[in-house]
C-alpha positions as CSV (number, residue, x, y, z in Angstrom):
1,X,6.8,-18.4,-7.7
2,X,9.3,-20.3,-9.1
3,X,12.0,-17.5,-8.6
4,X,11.0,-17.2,-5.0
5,X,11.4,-20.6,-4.1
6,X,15.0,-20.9,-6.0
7,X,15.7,-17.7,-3.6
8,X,14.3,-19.2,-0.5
9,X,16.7,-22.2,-1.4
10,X,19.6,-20.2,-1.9
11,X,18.8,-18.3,1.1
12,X,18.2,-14.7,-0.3
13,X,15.7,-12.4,1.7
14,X,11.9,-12.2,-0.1
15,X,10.0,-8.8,-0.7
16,X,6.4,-8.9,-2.8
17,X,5.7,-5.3,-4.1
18,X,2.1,-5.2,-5.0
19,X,-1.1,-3.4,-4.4
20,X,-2.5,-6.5,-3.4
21,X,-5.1,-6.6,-6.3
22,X,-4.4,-10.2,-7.7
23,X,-3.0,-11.5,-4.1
24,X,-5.8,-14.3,-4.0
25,X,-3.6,-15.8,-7.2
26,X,-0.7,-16.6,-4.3
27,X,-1.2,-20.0,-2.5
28,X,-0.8,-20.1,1.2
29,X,2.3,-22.1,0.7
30,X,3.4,-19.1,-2.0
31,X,3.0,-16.5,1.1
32,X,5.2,-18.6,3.8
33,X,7.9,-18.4,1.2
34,X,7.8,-15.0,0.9
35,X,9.6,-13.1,4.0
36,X,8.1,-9.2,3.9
37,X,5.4,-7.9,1.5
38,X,4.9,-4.3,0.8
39,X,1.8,-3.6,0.4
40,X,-0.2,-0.2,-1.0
41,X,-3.6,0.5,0.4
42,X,-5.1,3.7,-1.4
43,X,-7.6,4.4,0.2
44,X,-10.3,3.9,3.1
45,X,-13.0,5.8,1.8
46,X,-15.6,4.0,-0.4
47,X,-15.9,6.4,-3.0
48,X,-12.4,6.9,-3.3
49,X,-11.3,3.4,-3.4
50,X,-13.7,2.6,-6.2
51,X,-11.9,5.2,-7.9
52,X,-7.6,4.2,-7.0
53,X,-8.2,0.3,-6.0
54,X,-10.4,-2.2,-5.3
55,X,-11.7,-4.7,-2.2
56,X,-9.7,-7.6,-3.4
57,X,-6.5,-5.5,-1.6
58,X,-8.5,-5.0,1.7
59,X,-9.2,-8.9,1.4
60,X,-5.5,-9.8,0.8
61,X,-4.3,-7.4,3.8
62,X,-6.5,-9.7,5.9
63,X,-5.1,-12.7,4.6
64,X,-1.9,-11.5,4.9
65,X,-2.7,-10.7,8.7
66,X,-4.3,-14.4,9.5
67,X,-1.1,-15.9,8.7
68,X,1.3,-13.1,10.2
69,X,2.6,-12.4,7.5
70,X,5.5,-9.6,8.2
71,X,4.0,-6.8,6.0
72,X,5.4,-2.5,5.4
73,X,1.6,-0.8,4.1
74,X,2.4,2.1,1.8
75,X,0.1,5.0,1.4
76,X,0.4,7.4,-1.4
77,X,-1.1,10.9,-0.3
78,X,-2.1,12.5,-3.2
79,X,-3.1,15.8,-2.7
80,X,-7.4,16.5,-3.6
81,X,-8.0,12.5,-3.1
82,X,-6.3,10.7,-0.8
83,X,-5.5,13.7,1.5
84,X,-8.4,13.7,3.6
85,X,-8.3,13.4,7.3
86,X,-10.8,10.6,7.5
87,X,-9.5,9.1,5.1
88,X,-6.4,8.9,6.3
89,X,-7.4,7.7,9.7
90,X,-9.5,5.0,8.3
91,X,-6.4,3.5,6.7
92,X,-4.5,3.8,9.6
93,X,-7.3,2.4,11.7
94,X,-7.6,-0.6,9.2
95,X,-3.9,-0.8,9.4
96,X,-3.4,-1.2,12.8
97,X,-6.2,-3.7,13.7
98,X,-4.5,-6.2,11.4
99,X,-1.6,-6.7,13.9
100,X,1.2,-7.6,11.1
101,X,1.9,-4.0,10.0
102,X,5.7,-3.4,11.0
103,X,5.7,0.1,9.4
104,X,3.9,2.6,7.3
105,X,5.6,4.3,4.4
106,X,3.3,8.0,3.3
107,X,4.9,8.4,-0.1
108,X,4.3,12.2,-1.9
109,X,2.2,11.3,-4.9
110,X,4.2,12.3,-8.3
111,X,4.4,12.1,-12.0
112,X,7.0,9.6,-12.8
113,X,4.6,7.4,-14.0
114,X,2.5,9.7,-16.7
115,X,4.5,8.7,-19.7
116,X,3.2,4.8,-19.4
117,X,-0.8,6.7,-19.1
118,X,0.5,8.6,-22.4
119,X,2.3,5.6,-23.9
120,X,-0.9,3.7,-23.5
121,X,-3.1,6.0,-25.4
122,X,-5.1,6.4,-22.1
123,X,-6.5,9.7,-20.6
124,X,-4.2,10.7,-17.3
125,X,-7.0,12.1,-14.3
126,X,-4.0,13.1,-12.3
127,X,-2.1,15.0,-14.9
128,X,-2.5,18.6,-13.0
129,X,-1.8,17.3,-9.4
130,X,1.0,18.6,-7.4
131,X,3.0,16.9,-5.3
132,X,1.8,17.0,-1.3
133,X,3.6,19.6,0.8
134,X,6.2,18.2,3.3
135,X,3.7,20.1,6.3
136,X,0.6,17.6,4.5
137,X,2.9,14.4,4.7
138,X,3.8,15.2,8.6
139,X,0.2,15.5,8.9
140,X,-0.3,12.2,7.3
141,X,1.9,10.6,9.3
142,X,1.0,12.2,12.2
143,X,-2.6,10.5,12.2
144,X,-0.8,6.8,11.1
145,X,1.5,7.2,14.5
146,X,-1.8,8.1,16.7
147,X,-2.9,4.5,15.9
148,X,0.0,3.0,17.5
149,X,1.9,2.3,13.7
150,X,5.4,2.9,13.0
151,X,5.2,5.6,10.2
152,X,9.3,7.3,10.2
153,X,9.4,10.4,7.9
């Protein structure tokens, strides 16, 4: 947090990229410092969510939301898993109820990250996914803009 308060003196603009999974390490104080988070949220379905995150992220979105927090949610679609309509809408109803989401961002699931599952010595699940089709990510963001959320293709 250091680096964030030397930029908050200096004046420089704040962005936290995280998934949210370690967000109850960050201080109140450490959050008011911090001027936009962006913030992935996998899924909504139980099952699924076990699988791509965990309730500590659902827990920090609220936190995030109780202090207004000015906050983009990112949701990967990935195609077979996080694709599914109730899914989908359970996010974006999630989402919206907080009050502090000032967009939504659907990004196309991709391989750009399987080297660092290979590097690791670790199995890769997703290694035969395709990317979503452009019609599935209109879809997506279809369902995200019925909730009242900003969601821009």
């Amino acid at each position: 947090m250091n680096l964030i308060r030397g930029a908050e003196h200096m004046g420089l603009h704040t962005c936290l990229d995280t998934n949210g999974f370690l967000g109850e390490r960050l201080t109140d104080a450490d959050l008011k410092v911090i001027d936009l988070v962006l913030l992935d949220i996998k899924s909504w379905d139980p099952a699924t969510h076990l699988r791509v995150t965990v309730k500590p992220v659902l827990d920090f979105s609220r936190r995030l939301a109780e202090q207004n927090r000015p906050t983009w949610q990112r949701f990967v679609l990935v195609p077979g898993l996080t694709d599914v309509a109730n899914n989908i809408e359970g996010v974006a109803r999630f989402a919206a109820s907080l009050g502090n989401i000032e967009r939504v961002d659907v990004l196309p699931f991709h391989q750009l990250g399987k080297f660092k599952w290979e590097a690791l010595g670790m199995r890769y699940e997703l290694a035969d996914t395709k990317s979503p089709s452009n019609e599935s990510l209109e879809f997506a963001r279809t369902i995200f803009r019925r909730y009242g959320l900003n969601c821009p293709a």
